[in-house]
C-alpha positions in Angstrom: -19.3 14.4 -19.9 -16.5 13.2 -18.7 -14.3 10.1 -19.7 -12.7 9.6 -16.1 -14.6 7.6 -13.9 -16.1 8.7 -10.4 -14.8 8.0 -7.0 -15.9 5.0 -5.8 -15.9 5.8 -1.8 -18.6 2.8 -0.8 -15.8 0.7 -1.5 -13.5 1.6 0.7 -14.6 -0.3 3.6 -14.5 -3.5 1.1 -11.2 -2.7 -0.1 -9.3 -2.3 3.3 -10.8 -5.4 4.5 -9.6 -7.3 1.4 -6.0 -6.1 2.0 -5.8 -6.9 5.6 -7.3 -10.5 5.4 -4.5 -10.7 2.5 -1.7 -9.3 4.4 -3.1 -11.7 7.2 -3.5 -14.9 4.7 0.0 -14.5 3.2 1.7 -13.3 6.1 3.0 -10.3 4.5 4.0 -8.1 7.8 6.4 -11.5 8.4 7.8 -11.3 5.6 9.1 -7.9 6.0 11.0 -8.1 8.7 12.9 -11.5 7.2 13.8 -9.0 4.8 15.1 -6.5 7.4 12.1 -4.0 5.8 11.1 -2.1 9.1 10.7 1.6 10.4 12.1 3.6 12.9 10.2 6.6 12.9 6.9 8.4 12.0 4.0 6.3 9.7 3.6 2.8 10.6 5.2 0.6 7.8 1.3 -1.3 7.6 -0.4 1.8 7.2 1.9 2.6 3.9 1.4 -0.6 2.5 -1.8 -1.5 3.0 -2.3 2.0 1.3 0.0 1.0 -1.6 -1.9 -2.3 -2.2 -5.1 -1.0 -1.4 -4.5 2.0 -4.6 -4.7 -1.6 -6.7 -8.2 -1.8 -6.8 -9.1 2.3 -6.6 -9.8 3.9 -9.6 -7.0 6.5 -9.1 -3.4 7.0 -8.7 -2.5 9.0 -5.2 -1.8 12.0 -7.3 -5.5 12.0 -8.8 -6.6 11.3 -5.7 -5.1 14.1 -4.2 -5.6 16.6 -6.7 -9.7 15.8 -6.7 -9.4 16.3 -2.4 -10.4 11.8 -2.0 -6.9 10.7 -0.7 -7.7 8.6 2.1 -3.8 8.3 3.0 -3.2 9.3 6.7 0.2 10.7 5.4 1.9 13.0 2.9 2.4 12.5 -0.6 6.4 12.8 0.4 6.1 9.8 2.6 4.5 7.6 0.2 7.0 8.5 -2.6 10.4 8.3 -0.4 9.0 4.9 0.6 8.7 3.5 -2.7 12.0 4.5 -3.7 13.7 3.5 -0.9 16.7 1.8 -2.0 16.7 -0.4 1.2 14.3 -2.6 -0.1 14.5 -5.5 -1.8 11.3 -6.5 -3.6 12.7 -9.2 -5.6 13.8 -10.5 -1.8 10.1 -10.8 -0.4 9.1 -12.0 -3.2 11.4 -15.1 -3.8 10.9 -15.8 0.5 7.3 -15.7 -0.1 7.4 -17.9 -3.0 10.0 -20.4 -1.5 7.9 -20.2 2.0 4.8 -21.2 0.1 
């Protein structure tokens, strides 16, 4: 038996819809671009975060997800790494405009 928990896929439907009325609620894409956040090229910037905030409430990290064949990313595990280390963004930014906004 083992100690890891299942997959949860039935979720997933549940889970994107949470993010998105979230991102909608809070205005989240706005906030981006007032902190310059945007991209040029390739994977659309809501696609990687609703991924990001969406792995919140999975029971896996991308990298278990991955390695077990359940990633529902439509992108690479590159492109989900490179954008969370991108110096170019300033978390503490969006975060202090979405406090002072509220």
């Amino acid at each position: 038996m083992s100690s890891l928990p299942s997959f949860d896929t039935e979720n997933e439907p549940k889970i994107a819809r949470s993010v998105e009325k979230f991102f909608k609620d809070y205005k989240v894409m706005e906030l981006l671009r007032r902190c310059g956040l945007r991209k040029s090229k390739g994977i659309p910037l809501w696609s990687i975060l609703s991924y990001i905030f969406s792995n919140v409430f999975r029971d896996r990290s991308m990298y278990m997800q991955q390695k077990y064949g359940k990633c529902t990313a439509g992108f690479s595990k590159n492109t989900y790494y490179r954008f969370m280390q991108n110096p170019h963004i300033n978390w503490l930014q969006l975060a202090s405009l979405h406090y002072s906004a509220s």
